[in-house]
N, C-alpha and C positions, 0 to 999 in steps of 0.2 A: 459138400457132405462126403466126396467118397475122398477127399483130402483129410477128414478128422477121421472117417474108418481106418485109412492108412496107416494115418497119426497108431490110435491106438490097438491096431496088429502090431506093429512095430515096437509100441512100449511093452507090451504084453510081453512078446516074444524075446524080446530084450532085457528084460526088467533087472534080471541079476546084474547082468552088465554093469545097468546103468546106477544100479542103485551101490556099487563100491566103488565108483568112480565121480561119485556127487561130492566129495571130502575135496578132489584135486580142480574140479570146476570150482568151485568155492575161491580155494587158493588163485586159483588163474584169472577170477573175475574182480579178486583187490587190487591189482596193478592195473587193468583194463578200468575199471570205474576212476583208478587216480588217475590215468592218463586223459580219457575222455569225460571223463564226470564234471570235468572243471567248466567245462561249457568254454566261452571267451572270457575270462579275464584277466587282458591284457593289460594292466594299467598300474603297471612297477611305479611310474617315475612319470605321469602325465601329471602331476601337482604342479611341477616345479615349471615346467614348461606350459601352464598355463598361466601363474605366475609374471612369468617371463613376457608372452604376450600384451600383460595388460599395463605393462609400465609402457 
């Protein structure tokens, strides 16, 4: 509880800040979500190479 009190004294007091600076989080979270959003998948060219196993 005294971690969400914190939370918002913090937004409160901050608010201007934060709210002209939501435009550049924005931009900075489309190259983070294409880097990490992809989760694993690795599987360019595992066709071929299964393929290949089963002759």
């Amino acid at each position: 509880m005294l971690a969400v009190v914190l939370l918002f004294y913090i937004v409160r007091e901050h608010w201007d800040h934060l709210a002209g600076g939501w435009v550049y989080l924005l931009l900075l979270l489309c190259p983070l979500l294409h880097l990490f959003g992809h989760g694993h998948q690795h599987e360019h060219n595992e066709k071929g190479s299964n393929d290949a196993k089963k002759t």
